[in-house]
N, C-alpha and C positions, 0 to 999 in steps of 0.2 A: 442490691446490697453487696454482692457478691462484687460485682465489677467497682462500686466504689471504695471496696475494700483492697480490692487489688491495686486499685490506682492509688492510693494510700501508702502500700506497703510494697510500694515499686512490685509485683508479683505479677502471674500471667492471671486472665482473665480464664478461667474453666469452666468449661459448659459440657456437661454429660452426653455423650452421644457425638455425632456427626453432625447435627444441626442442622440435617437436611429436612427433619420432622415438618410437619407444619399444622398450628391451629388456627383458632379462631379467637379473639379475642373480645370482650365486651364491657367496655366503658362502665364506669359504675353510677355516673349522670345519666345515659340512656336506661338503663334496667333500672333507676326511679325513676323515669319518666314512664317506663310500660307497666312496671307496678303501680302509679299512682294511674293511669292509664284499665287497669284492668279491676282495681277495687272501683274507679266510679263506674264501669260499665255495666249494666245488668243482664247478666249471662242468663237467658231465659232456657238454658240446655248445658249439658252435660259438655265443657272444651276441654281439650286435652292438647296445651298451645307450649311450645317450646319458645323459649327467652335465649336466644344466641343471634350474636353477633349475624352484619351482612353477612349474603351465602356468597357474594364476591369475592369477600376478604378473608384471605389465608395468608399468613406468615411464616416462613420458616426462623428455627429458633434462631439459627446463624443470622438472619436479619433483623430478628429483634437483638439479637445479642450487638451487633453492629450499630444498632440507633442508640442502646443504651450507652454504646463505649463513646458514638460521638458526641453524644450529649452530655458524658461526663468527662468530654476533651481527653478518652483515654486509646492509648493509641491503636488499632483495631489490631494492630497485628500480633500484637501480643494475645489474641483470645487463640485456647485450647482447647481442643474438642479431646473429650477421652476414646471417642468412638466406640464406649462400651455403653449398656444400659441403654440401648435405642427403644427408644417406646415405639405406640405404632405408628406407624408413617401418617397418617390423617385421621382424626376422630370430628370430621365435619355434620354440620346439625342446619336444617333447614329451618328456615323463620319464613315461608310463602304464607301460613297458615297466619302466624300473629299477623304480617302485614295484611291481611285481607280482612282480619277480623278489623285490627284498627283503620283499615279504609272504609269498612260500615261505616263509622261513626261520622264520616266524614273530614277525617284527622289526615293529615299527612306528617308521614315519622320518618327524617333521614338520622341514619345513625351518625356519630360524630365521628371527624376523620382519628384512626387512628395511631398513627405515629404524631401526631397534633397532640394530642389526648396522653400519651405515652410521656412524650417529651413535658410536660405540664405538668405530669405525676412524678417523674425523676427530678424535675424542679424542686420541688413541693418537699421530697424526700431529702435532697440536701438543703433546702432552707432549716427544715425540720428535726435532722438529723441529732440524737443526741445518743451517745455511746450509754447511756444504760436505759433506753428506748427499745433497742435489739440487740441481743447477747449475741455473742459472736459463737 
């Protein structure tokens, strides 16, 4: 929203920090597929399974901020980094455990790619877009 607001208002694209951070990010088609995945299985014991994203896949924000601008034909060099408010540098979360639990069943689960996924949701967002949808 931020960056198709900039691009709107001819303005820079701003993004908190240095954007060296990097997460993980988790499609919201995969996390129904391991929740509708996890109520049919019958956990005959006590799991304690984390729902996150490949352990492959990390992005820095300056990269997702870069797919967003090109996907909104906005031009990248206009993005700003304040370099202030740096969170923590990686908040990463293993999923070895869910894939093995859903390999019992005999299931094979590849997560969806995600700049694929990104770029399909920022679609989605300007098809959809209606200024009193999200207050500015």
């Amino acid at each position: 929203h931020k960056c198709y607001n900039a691009k709107n208002t001819n303005t820079p694209f701003v993004i908190l920090g240095s954007g060296n951070c990097k997460r993980q990010f988790l499609y919201n088609g995969d996390m129904a597929r391991i929740i509708k995945w996890a109520v049919e299985k019958d956990m005959d014991k006590k799991h304690e399974i984390y729902i996150c994203s490949s352990d492959e896949e990390e992005s820095s924000i300056n990269d997702i901020a870069k797919i967003i601008a090109n996907t909104l034909e906005y031009d990248e060099t206009n993005i700003v980094h304040t370099n202030s408010e740096e969170g923590q540098y990686r908040k990463p979360c293993s999923n070895k455990l869910l894939l093995k639990e859903i390999g019992k069943t005999n299931q094979s689960f590849k997560f969806s790619n995600f700049e694929e996924k990104l770029k399909k949701t920022i679609k989605w967002f300007v098809d959809n877009y209606d200024d009193d949808m999200i207050r500015k």
